[in-house]
VEXDREN-2710 file (C-alpha; in Angstrom, 1 decimal):
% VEXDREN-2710
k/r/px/py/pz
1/UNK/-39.9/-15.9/156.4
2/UNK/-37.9/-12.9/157.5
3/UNK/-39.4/-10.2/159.3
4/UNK/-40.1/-6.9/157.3
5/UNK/-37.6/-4.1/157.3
6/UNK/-39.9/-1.4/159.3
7/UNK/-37.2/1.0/158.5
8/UNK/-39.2/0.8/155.0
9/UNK/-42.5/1.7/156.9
10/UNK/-44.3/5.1/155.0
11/UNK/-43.6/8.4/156.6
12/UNK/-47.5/8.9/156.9
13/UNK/-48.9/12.8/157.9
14/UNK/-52.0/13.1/159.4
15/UNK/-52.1/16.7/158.4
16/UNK/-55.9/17.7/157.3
17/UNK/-56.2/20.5/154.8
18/UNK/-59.0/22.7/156.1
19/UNK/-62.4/22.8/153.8
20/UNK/-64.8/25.3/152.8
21/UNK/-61.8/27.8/151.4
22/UNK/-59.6/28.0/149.0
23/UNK/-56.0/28.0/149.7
24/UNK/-53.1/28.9/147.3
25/UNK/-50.7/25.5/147.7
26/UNK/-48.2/27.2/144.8
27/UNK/-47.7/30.0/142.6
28/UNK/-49.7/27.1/139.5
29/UNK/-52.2/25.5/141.8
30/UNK/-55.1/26.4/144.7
31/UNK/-56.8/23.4/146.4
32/UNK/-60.5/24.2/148.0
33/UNK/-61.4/20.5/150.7
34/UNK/-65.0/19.9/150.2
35/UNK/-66.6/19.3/153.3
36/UNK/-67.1/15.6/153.3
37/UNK/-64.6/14.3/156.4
38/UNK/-64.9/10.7/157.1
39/UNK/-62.6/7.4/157.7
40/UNK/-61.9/7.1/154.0
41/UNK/-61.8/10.9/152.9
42/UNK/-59.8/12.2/155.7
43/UNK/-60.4/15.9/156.5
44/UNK/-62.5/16.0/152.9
45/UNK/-61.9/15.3/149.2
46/UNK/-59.3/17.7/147.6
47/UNK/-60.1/19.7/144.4
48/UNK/-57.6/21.5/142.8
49/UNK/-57.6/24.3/140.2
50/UNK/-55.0/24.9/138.1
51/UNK/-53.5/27.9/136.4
52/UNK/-54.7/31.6/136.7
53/UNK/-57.8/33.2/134.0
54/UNK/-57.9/30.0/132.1
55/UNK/-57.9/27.6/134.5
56/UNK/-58.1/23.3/134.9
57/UNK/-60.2/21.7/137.5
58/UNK/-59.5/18.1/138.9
59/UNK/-61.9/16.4/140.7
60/UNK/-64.9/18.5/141.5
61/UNK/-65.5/16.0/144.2
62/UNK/-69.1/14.6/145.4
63/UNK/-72.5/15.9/144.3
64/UNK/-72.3/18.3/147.4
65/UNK/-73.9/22.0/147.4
66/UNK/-72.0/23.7/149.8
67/UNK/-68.9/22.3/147.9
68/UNK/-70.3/23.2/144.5
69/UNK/-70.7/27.0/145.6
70/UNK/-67.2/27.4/147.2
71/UNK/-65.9/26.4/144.1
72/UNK/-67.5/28.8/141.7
73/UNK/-66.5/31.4/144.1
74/UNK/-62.9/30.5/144.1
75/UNK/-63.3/30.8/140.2
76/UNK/-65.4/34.2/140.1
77/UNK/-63.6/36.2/137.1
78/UNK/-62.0/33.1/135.4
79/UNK/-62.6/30.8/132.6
80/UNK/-63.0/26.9/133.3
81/UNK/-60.8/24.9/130.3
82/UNK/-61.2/21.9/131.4
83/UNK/-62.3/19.6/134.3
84/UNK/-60.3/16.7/135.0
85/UNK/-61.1/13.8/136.8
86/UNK/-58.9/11.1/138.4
87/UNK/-61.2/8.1/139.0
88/UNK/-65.2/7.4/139.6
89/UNK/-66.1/7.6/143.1
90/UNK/-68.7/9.7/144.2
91/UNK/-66.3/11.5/146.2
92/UNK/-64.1/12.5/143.4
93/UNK/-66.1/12.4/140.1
94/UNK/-70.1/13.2/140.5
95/UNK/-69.5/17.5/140.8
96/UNK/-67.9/17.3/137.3
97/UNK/-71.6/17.4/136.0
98/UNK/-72.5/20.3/138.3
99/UNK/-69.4/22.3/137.6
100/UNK/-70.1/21.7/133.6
101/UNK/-73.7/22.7/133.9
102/UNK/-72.7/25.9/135.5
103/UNK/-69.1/26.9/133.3
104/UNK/-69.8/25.0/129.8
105/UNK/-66.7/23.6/130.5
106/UNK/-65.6/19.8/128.9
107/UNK/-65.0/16.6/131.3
108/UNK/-62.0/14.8/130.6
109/UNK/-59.9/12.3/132.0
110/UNK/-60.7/8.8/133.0
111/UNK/-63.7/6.8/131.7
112/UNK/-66.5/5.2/132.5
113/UNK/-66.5/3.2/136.0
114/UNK/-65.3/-0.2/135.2
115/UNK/-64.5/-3.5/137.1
116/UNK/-61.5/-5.5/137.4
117/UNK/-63.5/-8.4/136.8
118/UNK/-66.9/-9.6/136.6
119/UNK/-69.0/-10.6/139.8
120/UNK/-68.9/-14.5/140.8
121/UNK/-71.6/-16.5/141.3
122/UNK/-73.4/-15.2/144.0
123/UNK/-71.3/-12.3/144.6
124/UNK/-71.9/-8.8/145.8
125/UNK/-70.3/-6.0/145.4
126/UNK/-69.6/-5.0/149.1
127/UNK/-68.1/-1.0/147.1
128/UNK/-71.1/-1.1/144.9
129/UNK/-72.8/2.1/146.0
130/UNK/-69.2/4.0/146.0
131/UNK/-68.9/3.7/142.1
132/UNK/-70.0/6.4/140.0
133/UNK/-71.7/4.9/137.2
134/UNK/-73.2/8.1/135.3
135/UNK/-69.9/9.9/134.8
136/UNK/-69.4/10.0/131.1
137/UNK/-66.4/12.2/129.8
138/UNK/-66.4/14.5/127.0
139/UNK/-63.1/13.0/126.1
140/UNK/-61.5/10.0/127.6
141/UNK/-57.7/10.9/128.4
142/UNK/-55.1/8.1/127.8
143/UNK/-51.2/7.8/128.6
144/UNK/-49.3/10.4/127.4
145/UNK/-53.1/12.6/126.7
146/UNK/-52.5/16.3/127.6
147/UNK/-54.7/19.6/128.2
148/UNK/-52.9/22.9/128.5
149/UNK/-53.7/26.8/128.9
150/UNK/-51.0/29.7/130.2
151/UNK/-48.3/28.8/132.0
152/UNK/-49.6/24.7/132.4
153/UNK/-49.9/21.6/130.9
154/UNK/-51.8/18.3/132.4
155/UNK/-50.9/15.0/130.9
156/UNK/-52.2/11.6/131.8
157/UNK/-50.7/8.7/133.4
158/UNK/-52.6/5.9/133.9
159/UNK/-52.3/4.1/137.3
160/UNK/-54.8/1.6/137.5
161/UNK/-55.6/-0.4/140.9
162/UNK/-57.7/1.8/143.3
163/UNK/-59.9/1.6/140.3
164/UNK/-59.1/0.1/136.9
165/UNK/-59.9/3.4/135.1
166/UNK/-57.6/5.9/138.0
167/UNK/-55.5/8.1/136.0
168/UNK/-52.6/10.8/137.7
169/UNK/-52.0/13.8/135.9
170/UNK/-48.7/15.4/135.7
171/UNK/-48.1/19.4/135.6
172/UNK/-44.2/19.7/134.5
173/UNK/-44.4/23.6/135.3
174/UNK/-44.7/22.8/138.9
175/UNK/-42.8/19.3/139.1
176/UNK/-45.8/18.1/140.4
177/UNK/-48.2/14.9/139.8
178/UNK/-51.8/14.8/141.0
179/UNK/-52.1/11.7/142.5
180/UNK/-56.1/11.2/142.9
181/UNK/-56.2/8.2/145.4
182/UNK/-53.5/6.0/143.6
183/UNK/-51.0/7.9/146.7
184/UNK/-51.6/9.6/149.6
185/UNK/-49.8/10.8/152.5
186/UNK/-52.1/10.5/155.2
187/UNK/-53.2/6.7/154.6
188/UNK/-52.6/3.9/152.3
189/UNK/-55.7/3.7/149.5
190/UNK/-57.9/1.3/149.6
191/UNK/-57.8/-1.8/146.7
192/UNK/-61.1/-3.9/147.0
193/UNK/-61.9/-6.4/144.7
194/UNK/-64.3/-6.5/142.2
195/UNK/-63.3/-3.1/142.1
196/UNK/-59.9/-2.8/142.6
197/UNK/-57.1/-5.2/141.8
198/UNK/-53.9/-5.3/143.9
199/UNK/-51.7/-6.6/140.7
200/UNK/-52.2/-3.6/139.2
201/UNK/-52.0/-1.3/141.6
202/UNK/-48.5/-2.6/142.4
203/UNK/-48.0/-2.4/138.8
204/UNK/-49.0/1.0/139.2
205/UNK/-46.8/1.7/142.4
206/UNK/-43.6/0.5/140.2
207/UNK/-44.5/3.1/137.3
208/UNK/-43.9/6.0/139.5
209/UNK/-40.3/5.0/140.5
210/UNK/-37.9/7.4/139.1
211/UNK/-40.2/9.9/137.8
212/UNK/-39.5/13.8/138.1
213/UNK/-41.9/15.0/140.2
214/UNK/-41.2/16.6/143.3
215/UNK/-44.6/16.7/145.1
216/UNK/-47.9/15.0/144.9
217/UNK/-51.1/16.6/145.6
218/UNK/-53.3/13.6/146.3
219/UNK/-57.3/13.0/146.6
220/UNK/-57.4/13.3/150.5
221/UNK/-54.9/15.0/152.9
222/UNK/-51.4/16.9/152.6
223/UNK/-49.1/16.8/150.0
224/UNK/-46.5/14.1/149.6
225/UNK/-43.0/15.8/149.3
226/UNK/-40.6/13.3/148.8
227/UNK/-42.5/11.2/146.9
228/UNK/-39.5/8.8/145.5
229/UNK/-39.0/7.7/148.7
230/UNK/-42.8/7.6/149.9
231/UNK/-43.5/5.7/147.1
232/UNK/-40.8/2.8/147.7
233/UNK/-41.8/2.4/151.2
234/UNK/-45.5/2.0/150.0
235/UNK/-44.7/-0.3/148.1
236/UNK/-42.5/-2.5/150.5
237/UNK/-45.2/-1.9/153.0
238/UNK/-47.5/-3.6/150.5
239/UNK/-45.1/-6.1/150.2
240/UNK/-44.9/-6.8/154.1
241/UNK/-48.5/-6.8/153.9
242/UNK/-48.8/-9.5/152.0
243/UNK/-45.2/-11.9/153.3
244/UNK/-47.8/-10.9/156.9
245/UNK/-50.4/-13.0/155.3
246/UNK/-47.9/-15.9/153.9
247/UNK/-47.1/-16.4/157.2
248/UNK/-50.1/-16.3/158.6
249/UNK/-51.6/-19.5/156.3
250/UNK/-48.1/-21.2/157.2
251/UNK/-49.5/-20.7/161.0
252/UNK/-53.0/-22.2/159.8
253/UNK/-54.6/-19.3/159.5
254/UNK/-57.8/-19.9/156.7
255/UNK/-60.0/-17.3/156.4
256/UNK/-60.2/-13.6/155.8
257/UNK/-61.5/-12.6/159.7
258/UNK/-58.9/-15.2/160.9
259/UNK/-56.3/-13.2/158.8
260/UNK/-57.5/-9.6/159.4
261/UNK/-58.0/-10.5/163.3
262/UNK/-54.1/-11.5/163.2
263/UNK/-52.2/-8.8/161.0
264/UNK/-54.2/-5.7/161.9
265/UNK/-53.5/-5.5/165.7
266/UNK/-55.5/-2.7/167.7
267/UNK/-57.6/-1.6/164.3
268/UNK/-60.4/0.4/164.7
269/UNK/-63.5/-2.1/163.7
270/UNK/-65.2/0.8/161.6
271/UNK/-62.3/-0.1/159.2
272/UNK/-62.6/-3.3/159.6
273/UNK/-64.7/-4.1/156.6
274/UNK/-61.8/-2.4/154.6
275/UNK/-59.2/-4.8/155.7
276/UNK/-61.2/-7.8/154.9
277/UNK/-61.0/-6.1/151.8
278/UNK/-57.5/-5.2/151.1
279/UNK/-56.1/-8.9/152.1
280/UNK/-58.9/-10.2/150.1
281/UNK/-57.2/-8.3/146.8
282/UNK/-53.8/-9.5/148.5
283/UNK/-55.1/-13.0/148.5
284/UNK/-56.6/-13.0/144.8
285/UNK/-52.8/-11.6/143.3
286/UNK/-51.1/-14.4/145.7
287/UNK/-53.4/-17.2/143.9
288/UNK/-53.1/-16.0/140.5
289/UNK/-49.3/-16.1/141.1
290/UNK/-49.3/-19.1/142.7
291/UNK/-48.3/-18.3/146.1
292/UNK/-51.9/-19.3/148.0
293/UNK/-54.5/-22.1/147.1
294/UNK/-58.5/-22.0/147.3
295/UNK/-60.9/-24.4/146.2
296/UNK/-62.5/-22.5/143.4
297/UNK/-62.0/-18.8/142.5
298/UNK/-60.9/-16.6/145.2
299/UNK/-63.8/-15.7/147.2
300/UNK/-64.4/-12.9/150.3
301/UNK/-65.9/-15.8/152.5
302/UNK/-63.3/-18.5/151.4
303/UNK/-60.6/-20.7/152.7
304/UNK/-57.1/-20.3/151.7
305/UNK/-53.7/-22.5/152.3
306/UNK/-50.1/-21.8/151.1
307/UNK/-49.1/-23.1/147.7
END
């Protein structure tokens, strides 16, 4: 098997936005980083409100005071429309209850927190506690679903795969798509199965191709500004990810620490938890295509063989 084409590799920044203030990113949108830093969060989760009076907030981010209060002084004098939310983690979604409580404003955007599958026998959940099971929207946005006010317009794209209910919202006044954690500059996300599902989320890679937008404003970190060509080398770095494991079971590798010990070369072991993970959801789309074998359904401790 050929060697991937690390010409392809993403252009990753490790830029960190500062928290605790709001800063004006364009003349449609400010961004305000809650302080909650960490190896999947980066400098802090972004929330982002858009418009000016009559505004749209997406993703209020975790159920965090200090966070809370920045955010309704960053909106002192306006009117909340709407607050949008990408996906259910308790980084993103839990402050959407806070932020209604205090403004009146609706929830919208994706729906309840929902599996890619159902546990197997014996099972657990190794994202369980990440997963914010109380968020229930006002109105559950679909494809093509829009809010507007003055001057903007959110609409709905769904891009499942970090989660199966992640949506991206597009703002055609700016040429610009929030990207929640489907894309991000700074890292790769993070697909874990039950969770997660790395079918789709390739699925959802391919969807983006050849869309309009000239900048995403993701989740965690920077912006993304050229985001056709981010998103193809993503996706081919996906794509290496998993031809890297291929070769690995051709060399006799079996198991997911065998695998994760090989491919990821010099990795910090606090992530290495969410390695196991992401070949794990690499290894469950190669079996249900019928590149890999396993005896039984796919399975975090199992042992797998090329097809």
């Amino acid at each position: 098997m050929s060697q991937p084409d690390v010409s392809e590799a993403p252009a990753f920044t490790r830029d960190a936005p500062p928290s605790g203030r709001p800063e004006t990113v364009s003349p449609l949108v400010r961004r305000l980083v809650c302080p909650n830093p960490g190896p999947f969060t980066h400098s802090g989760t972004c929330t982002y409100i858009v418009g000016r009076g009559r505004v749209a907030v997406i993703d209020p981010g975790p159920d965090s005071s200090a966070h809370a209060e920045a955010l309704r002084a960053a909106l002192d004098g306006e009117t909340v429309a709407a607050i949008l939310v990408t996906h259910t983690h308790r980084d993103h979604s839990p402050g959407a209850r806070g932020l209604q409580a205090a403004t009146g404003a609706p929830i919208l955007g994706c729906g309840p927190h929902r599996a890619a599958r159902a546990l197997q026998s014996g099972e657990q959940n190794r994202l369980d506690a990440a997963g914010d099971r109380d968020h229930r929207p006002d109105r559950e946005m679909r494809e093509g679903d829009s809010v507007d006010g003055p001057g903007w317009t959110l609409t709905a794209l769904e891009t499942p795969g970090h989660t199966m209910n992640h949506l991206a919202f597009t703002l055609p006044e700016d040429q610009a798509l929030f990207s929640g954690d489907h894309v991000m500059g700074w890292s790769t996300s993070i697909v874990a199965p039950p969770d997660g599902a790395m079918g789709p989320y390739m699925a959802s890679l391919d969807r983006l191709k050849g869309r309009p937008e000239t900048v995403y404003w993701p989740g965690h970190g920077g912006p993304v500004r050229d985001p056709q060509r981010f998103v193809r080398a993503l996706a081919h770095h996906r794509r290496a990810r998993e031809a890297a494991i291929l070769d690995r079971l051709s060399a006799g590798e079996r198991t997911i620490p065998a695998l994760v010990a090989a491919i990821y070369r010099g990795l910090d072991p606090a992530l290495t938890g969410a390695a196991a993970l992401s070949v794990y959801a690499h290894l469950e789309d190669l079996v249900a295509r019928g590149r890999a074998i396993t005896d039984g359904e796919p399975a975090l401790e199992g042992e797998y063989r090329p097809a």
